[in-house]
C-alpha positions in Angstrom: 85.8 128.0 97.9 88.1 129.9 99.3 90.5 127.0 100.3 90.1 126.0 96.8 91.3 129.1 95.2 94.5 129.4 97.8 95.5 125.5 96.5 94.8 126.4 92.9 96.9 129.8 93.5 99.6 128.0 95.4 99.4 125.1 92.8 99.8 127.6 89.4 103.1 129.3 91.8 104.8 126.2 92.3 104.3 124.8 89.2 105.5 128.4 87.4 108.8 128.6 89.9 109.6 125.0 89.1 109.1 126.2 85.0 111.4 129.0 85.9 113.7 127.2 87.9 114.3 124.6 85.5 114.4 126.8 82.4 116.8 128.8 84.1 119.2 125.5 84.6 118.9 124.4 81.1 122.0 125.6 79.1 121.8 124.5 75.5 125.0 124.9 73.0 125.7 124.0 69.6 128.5 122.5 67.8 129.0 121.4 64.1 130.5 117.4 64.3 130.9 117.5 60.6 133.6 120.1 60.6 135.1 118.5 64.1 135.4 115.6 62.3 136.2 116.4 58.8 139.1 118.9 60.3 140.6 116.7 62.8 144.3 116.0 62.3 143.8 112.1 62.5 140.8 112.3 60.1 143.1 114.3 57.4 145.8 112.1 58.2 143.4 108.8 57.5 142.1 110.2 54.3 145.5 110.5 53.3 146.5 107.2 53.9 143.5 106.0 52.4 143.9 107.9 49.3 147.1 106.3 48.6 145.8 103.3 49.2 143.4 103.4 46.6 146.2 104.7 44.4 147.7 101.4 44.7 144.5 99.8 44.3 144.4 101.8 40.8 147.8 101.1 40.0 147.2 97.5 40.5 143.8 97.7 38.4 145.9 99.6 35.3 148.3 96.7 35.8 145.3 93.9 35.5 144.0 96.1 32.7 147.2 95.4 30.5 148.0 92.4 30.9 144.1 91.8 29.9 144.8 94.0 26.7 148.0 91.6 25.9 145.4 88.6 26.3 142.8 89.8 24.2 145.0 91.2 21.6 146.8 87.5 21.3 143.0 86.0 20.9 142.5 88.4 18.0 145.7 87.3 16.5 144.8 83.7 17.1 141.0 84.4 15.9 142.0 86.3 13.0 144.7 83.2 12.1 141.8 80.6 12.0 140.1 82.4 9.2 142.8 82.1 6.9 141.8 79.6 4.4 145.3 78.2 3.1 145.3 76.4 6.6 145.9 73.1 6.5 143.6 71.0 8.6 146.0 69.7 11.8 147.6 73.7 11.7 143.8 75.0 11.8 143.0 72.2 15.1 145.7 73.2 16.9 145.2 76.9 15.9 141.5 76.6 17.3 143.0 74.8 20.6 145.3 77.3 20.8 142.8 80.4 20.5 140.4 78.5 23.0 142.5 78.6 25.7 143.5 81.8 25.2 139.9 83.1 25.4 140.0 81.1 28.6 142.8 83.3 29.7 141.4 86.6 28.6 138.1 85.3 30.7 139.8 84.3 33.5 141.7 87.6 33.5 138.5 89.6 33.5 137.1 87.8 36.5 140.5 87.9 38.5 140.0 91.9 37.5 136.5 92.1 38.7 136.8 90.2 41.7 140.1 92.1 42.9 137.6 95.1 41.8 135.4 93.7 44.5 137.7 93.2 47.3 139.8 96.4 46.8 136.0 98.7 47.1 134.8 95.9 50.0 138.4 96.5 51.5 138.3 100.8 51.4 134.7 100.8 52.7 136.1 98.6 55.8 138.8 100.6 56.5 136.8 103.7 56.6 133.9 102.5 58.4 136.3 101.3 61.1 138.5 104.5 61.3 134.7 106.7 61.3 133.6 104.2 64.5 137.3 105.0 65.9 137.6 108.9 65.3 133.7 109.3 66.4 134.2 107.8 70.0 137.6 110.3 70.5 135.5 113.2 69.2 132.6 112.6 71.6 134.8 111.7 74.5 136.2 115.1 73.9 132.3 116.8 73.3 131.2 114.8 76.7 133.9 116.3 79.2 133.3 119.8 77.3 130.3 119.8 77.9 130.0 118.7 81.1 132.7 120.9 82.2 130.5 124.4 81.2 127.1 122.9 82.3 125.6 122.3 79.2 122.3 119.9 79.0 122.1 119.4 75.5 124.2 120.0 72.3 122.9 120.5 69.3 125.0 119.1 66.1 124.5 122.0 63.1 125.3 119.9 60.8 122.8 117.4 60.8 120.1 116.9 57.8 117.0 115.3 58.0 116.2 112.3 54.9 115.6 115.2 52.1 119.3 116.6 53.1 117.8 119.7 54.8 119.0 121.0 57.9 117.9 120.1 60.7 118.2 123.6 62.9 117.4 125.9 60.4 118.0 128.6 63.2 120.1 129.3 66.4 120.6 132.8 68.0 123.3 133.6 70.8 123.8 129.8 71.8 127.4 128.8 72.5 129.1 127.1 70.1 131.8 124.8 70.9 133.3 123.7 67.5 136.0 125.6 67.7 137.7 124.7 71.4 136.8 121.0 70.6 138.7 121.1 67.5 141.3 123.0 69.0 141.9 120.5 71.8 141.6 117.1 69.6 144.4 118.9 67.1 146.6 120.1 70.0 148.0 116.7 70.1 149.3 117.0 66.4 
């Protein structure tokens, strides 16, 4: 009984040390990605670029928008023209030929417009996926060797949400946060 006890006593030590030991090695941190990577140089720098992009995109759009005004307007005319009734036959034909391929026009004109609608959104949300994919792997490259560095076993991001858009650590006392020296080493390159 009494060997028992001594195991069990020598068991619950161990096990508590190796508790302590291991606690006392874990060093946990924080850091908010969302403002790393909203603040960034190259991620303002992209969203510029991208913003004038779709500038272009909406001056091209106005463009398409006019010359579908112009179309429409000459269908009206032409519409409007076929309902006069002093019309002679062979004018009122080639008045109807006339409007019909212009309501082709203003059709084919609305699809050309929707379709370089299409491409012009498909195009943007490319471009940004790929720049997110490209900015994310310098920001954790930067976040890995950080951490590494100080001893840190895990990093928590403060910005993440769970599905309902709720945060995820809804508290944190005293850990280290390394937002700011991780945003002030990817911008010291600007």
């Amino acid at each position: 009984m009494r060997f028992k006890s001594t195991i069990l006593l020598l068991t619950l030590t161990a096990l508590v040390a190796f508790t302590f030991n291991a606690s006392a090695q874990t060093k946990i941190g924080v850091i908010n990605l969302k403002k790393v990577f909203d603040e960034f140089h190259e991620t303002l720098d992209y969203n510029k670029k991208l913003q004038d992009r779709s500038a272009e995109f909406s001056e091209n759009k106005k463009a398409q928008v006019e010359k579908y005004k112009a179309a429409n307007e000459v269908f009206q005319k032409l519409a409007l023209k076929l309902r006069d009734p002093a019309l002679s036959e062979s004018v009122k034909k080639e008045a109807k030929k006339s409007a019909d391929e212009q309501w082709l026009e203003v059709k084919r004109i609305e699809q050309n417009m929707a379709q370089l609608d299409q491409v012009a959104n498909q195009n943007l949300m490319n471009q940004r996926e790929r720049f997110r994919e490209k900015i994310l792997v310098k920001i954790m490259e930067v976040i890995d060797r950080r951490a590494r560095e100080q001893g840190f076993a895990l990093l928590h991001n403060t910005s993440s949400e769970d599905i309902f858009r709720n945060p995820v650590i809804v508290f944190q006392q005293n850990l280290p946060d390394l937002t700011k020296e991780v945003l002030a080493e990817l911008n010291a390159g600007r």
